[in-house]
Phi, psi and omega in degrees: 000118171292153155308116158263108181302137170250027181277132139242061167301002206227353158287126163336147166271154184293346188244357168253076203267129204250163174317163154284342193276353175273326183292337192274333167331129162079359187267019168230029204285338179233039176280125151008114176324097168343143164225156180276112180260036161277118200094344181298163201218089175262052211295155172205127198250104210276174180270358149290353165107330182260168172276146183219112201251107175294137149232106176284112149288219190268359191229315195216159182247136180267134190215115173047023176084019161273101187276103160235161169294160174225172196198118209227140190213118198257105192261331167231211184258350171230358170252128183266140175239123184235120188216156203239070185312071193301134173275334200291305181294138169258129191065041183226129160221175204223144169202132201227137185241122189223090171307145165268016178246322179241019170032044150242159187235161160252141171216105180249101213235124175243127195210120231247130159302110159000276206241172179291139165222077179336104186114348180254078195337162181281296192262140175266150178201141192245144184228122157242138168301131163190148188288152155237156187291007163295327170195204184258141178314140146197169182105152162351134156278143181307130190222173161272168226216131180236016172314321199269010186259130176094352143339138155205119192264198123198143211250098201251085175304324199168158174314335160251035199202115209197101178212141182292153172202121200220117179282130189248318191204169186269043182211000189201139168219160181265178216174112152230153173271147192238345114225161171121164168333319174271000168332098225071354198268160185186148170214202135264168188189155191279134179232141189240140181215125157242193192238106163272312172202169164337110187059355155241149179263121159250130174261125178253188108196181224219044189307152195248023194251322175207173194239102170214171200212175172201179189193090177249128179265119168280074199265109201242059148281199189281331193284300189048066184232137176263104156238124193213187184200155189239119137232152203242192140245124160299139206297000161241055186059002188257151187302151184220128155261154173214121162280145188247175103184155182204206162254157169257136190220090189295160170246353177141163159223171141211202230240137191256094183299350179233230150317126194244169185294152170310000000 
């Protein structure tokens, strides 16, 4: 009978919980192509009643007479997934989801805390549903969303970056590396999921182990492609931004014949 090796020597020790700027290096190698927002023009009237009026080149967005970079992705042929890694705010990004066809956005603002609070992810994140000034809305409003509970993806980032992702409640999803640096390590972690349109998602969470956060459009079309972005702290304490995306690759789901998760 051969012999099957456990040696997992070349795996992390379990207490050697690596940073965010070390798991995230390389977590965008097969993320989707940049697209050029220069000259586009963008108002957006949030479901709080307030606004936000874009004007993009080709390098930075003026947002209410405010210049920050931007990172732009054409994720379907009429929806942009857009995040604003802000220089003007220190420890803040803006990640804005917009159609030109039925002319609604998601708009998600992330924002990494002063101090520490026990029990408490580090970065925080607020979601509004909102219209643009291109035409009259239509279609579904953007909503949270309890479609992903009971999902198993799994999210292939790079050649090295291989992770499991299991919807448990619409308030929590479960999460191990499968490769890459973080490889045996796992946790829960708190998750936010809306519906933007048919077959696309927005997934945030928000872990509490280290303080980073993340804000990914799920497109479980046809297409089955991720774009996303991290913001953090870094392993010498400083806010760090990073872009993510890759492919999706479900393993199955079910069905709660009963009680169901919150």
């Amino acid at each position: 009978m051969t012999d099957i090796s456990t040696d997992q020597a070349t795996d992390p020790a379990v207490d050697e919980w690596r940073t965010y700027d070390e798991f995230a290096a390389g977590i965008d190698t097969y993320r989707l192509p940049n697209t050029d927002l220069d000259g586009t023009r963008l108002a957006l009237t949030l479901d709080d009643g307030s606004t936000m009026r874009l004007a993009f080149d080709g390098q930075e967005v003026e947002v209410d007479g405010v210049r920050d970079p931007y990172d732009a992705v054409a994720v379907r042929d009429d929806v942009v997934f857009v995040n604003l890694p802000l220089t003007s705010r220190e420890r803040e990004a803006v990640t804005i989801v917009y159609s030109t066809t039925s002319h609604r956005a998601l708009v998600t603002f992330s924002r990494i805390d002063e101090e520490e609070v026990e029990g408490e992810p580090r970065v925080k994140q607020e979601f509004h549903a909102a219209v643009t000034d291109g035409g009259e809305p239509t279609g579904e409003i953007p909503a949270p969303s309890r479609d992903l509970i009971g999902k198993r993806n799994i999210y292939r980032y790079s050649p090295q970056h291989l992770y499991e992702h299991v919807y448990v409640s619409s308030q929590r999803y479960a999460w191990q590396c499968l490769e890459g640096v973080q490889r045996g390590h796992g946790d829960m972690d708190l998750s936010t999921v809306w519906k933007f349109q048919n077959g696309l998602y927005l997934f945030c969470f928000r872990e509490f182990r280290i303080a980073v956060a993340s804000v990914w459009l799920h497109d479980l079309g046809y297409d089955l492609r991720t774009t996303g972005i991290f913001l953090g702290l870094n392993g010498a304490g400083e806010s760090e931004h990073s872009r993510a995306g890759g492919h999706i690759y479900p393993l199955g789901s079910v069905a709660y014949p009963d009680a169901q998760p919150v």
